[in-house]
PLY file of the C-alpha trace (Angstrom):
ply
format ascii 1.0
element vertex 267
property float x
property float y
property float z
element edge 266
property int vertex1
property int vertex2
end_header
0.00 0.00 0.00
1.67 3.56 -1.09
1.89 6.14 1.47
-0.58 8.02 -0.19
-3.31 5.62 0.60
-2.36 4.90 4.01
-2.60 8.70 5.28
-5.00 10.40 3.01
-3.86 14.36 2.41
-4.35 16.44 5.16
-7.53 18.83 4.85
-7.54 22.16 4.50
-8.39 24.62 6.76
-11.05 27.24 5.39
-9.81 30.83 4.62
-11.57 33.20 7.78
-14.01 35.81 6.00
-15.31 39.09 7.15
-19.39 38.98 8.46
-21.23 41.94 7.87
-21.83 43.35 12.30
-25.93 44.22 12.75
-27.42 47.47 10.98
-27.73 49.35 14.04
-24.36 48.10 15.75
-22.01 50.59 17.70
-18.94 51.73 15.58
-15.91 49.80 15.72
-17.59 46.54 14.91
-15.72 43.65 13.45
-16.95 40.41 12.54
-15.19 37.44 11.28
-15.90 33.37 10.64
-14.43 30.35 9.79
-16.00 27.10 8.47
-15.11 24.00 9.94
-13.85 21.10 7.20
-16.56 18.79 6.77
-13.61 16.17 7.14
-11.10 16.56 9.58
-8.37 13.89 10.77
-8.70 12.97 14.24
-5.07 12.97 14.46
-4.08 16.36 15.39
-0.34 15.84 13.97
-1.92 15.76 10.51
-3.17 18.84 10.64
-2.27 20.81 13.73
1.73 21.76 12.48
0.83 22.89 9.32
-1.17 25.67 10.99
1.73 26.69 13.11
3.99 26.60 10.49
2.00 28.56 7.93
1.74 31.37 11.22
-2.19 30.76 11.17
-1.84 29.73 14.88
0.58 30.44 17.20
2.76 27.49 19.21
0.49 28.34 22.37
-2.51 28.42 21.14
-1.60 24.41 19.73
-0.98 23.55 23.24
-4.21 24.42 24.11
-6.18 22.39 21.19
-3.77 19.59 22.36
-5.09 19.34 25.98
-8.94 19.52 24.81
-11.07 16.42 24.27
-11.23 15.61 20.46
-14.26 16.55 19.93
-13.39 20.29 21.04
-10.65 20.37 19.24
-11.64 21.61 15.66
-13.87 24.18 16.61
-11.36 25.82 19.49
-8.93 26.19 16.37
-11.88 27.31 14.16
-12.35 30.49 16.94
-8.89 31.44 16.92
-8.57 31.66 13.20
-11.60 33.91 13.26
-10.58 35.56 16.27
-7.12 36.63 14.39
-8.53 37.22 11.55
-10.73 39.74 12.85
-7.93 41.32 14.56
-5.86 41.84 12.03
-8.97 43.41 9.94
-9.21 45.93 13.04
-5.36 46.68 12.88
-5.91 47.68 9.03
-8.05 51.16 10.98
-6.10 54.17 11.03
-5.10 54.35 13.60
-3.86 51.14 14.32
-6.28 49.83 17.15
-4.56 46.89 17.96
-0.83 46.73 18.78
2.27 44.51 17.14
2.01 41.97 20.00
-1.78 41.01 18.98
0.34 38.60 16.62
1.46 36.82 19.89
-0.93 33.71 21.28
-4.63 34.58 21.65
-5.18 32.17 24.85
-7.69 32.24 28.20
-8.91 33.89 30.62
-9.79 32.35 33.94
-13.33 32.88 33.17
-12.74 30.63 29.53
-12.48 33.49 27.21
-10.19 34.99 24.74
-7.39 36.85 26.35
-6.59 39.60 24.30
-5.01 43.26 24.13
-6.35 46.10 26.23
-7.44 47.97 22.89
-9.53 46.03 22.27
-12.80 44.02 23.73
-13.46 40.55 21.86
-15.97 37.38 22.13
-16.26 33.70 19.95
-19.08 31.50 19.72
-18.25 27.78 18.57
-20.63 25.53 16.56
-20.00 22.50 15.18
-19.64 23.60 11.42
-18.41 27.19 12.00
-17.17 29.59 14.59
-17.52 33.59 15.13
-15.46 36.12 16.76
-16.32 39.69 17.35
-13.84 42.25 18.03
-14.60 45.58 19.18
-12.02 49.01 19.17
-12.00 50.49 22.76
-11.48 53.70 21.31
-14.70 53.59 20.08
-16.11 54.38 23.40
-15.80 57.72 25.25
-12.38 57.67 27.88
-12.87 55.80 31.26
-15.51 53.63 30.09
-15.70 50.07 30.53
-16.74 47.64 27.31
-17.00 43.95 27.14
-18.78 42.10 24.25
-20.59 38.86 23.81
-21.15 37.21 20.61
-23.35 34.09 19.89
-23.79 31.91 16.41
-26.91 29.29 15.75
-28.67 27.53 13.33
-31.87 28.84 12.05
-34.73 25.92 13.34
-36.52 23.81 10.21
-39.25 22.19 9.99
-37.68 18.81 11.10
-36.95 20.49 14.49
-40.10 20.93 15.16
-40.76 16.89 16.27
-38.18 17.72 19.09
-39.00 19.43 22.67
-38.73 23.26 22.71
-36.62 25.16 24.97
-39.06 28.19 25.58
-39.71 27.41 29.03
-36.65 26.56 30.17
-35.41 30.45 28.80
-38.02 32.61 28.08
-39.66 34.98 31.01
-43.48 34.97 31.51
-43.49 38.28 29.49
-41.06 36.49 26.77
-43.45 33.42 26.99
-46.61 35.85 26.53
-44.89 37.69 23.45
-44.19 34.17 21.81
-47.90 33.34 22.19
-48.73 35.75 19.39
-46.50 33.62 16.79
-48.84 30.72 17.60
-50.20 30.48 14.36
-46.82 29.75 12.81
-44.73 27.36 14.88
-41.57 27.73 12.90
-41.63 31.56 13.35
-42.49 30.67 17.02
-39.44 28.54 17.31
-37.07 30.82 14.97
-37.77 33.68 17.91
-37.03 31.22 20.55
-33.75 30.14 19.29
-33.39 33.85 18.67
-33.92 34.58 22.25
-31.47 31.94 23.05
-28.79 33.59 21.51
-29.11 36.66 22.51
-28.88 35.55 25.95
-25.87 33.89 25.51
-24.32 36.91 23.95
-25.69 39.11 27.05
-23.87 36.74 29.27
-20.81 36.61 27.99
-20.69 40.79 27.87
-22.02 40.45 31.65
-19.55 38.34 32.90
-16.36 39.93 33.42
-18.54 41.99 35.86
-20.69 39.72 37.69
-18.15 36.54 37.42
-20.97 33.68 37.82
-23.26 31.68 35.93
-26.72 33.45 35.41
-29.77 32.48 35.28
-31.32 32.54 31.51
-34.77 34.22 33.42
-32.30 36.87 34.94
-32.08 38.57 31.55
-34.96 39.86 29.71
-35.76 40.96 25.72
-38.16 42.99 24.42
-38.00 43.17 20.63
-38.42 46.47 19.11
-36.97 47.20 15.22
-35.87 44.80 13.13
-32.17 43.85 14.17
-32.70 45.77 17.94
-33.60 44.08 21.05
-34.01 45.80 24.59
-32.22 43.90 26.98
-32.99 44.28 31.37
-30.92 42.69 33.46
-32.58 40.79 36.40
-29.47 40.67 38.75
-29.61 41.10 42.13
-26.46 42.52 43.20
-26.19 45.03 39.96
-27.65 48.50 41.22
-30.03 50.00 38.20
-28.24 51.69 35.56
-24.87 50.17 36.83
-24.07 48.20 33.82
-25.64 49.08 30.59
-26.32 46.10 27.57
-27.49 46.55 23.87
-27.86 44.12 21.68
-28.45 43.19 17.98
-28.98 40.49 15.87
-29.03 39.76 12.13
-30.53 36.93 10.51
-29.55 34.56 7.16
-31.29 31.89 5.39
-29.27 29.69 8.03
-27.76 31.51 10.35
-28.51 33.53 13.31
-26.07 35.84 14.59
-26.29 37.60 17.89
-24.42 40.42 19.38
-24.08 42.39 22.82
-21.88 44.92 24.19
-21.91 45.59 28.05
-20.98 49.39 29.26
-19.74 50.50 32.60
-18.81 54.42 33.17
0 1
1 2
2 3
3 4
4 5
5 6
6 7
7 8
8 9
9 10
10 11
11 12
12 13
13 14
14 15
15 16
16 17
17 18
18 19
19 20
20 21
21 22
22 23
23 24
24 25
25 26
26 27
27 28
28 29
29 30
30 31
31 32
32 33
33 34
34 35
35 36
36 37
37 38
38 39
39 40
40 41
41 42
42 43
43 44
44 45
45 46
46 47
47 48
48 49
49 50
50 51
51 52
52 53
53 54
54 55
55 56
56 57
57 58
58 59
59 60
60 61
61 62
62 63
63 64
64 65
65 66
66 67
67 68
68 69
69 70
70 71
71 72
72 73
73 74
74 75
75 76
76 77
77 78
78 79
79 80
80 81
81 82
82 83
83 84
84 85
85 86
86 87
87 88
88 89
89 90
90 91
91 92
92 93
93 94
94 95
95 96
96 97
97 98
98 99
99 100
100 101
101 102
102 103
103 104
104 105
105 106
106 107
107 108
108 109
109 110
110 111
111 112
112 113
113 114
114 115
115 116
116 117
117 118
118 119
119 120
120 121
121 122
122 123
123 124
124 125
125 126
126 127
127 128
128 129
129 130
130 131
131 132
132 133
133 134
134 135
135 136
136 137
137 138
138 139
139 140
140 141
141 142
142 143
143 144
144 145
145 146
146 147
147 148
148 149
149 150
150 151
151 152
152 153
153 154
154 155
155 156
156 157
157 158
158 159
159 160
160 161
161 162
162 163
163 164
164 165
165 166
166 167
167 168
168 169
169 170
170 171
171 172
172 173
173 174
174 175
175 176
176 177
177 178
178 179
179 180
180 181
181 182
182 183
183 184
184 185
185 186
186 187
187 188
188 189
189 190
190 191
191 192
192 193
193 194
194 195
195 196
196 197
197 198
198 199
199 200
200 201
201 202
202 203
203 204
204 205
205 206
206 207
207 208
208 209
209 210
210 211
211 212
212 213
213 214
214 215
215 216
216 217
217 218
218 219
219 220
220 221
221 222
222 223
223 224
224 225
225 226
226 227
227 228
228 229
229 230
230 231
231 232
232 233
233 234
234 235
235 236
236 237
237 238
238 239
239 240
240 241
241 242
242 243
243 244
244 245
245 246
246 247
247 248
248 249
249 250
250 251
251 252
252 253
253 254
254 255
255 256
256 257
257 258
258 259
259 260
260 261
261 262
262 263
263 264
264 265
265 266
């Protein structure tokens, strides 16, 4: 048997592309994705090198994919391609809003995210088939204040998930649940707005948590849809005084996508 057909050729990673941010976003948006190959070697040596080598990740950040389960492993790498590409695309501004270093290892935070250079304020979101990073200029944002972002990808529902179990009461508030009654007369609208909500939430939380530091509750943040795109967002935390931490969010929608968005203020 030739070597050839022993090891088949290693796939190719996807080239990261630029995702248009939400109509009504802040300034200083920047959104990037990659695509996860369809087939992907188990074996991380067949694969894993080549991105070092070709400076598409950086020695530390292979470390990392090394010590996750296998089945983390693609889409970790997936983020961090995204996540650089998107910084780089903000280092293109004039000025420069990220510095020289950003080319060093993009690795974690105790809390699990991206650790990344003061300038800037970043977020992924890991699917199986794709992953999404947002990064956000600090500059953007008048001096002294304090930003943090949250980003969230998911699949728009079909039909076919309509035979499983919805999530809406396990997410939505009782004024969430009474909105969603109105799209009873077309269940997959009704579920597109739950997965919607779902989302959202998880982008909230991630902007949330380098202030409150613990898990919350999906009921402890509520939506109220407005425009197309905008969503009014209340935080239902306890120990956050009114008006001590502001959240806006956005959302855009594809044929398969749904991409959510939230940025988390703090004068």
């Amino acid at each position: 048997m030739s070597e050839e057909r022993a090891h088949p050729p290693t796939v190719r990673w996807p080239i990261p592309y630029a995702v248009p941010t939400p109509v009504d976003a802040p300034a200083g948006f920047t959104l990037a994705r990659v695509d996860v190959p369809d087939v992907l070697d188990e074996d991380t040596s067949r694969w894993l090198p080549a991105l070092v080598s070709d400076d598409r990740l950086h020695p530390d950040e292979a470390t990392l994919v090394e010590a996750l389960s296998p089945a983390r492993r693609a889409t970790f790498v997936a983020g961090r391609l995204a996540m650089r590409f998107a910084l780089q695309s903000a280092l293109q501004g004039a000025p420069p809003v990220v510095p020289p270093e950003s080319a060093g290892p993009i690795l974690r935070t105790m809390r699990g995210g991206p650790a990344l250079p003061p300038t800037v304020a970043g977020s992924v979101s890991h699917k199986r088939d794709a992953a999404l990073a947002l990064i956000v200029a600090r500059e953007s944002y008048p001096p002294g204040t304090e930003v943090a972002v949250g980003v969230d990808l998911e699949h728009r529902p079909t039909r076919h998930d309509l035979t499983r179990p919805s999530i809406a009461h396990r997410i939505l508030t009782a004024h969430e649940l009474d909105a969603l009654s109105a799209l009873a007369h077309d269940p997959l609208a009704q579920r597109d707005r739950v997965i919607l909500s779902f989302a959202i939430k998880e982008a909230v939380y991630k902007a949330i948590d380098p202030t409150v530091q613990r898990y919350v509750r999906f009921t402890e943040v509520a939506l109220h849809f407005t425009n197309e795109g905008t969503v009014a967002v209340t935080l239902l935390l306890p120990e956050l005084a009114s008006g001590a931490l502001t959240v806006h969010a956005h959302y855009t929608l594809d044929a398969r996508w749904i991409i959510a968005t939230a940025i988390a203020q703090r004068a």
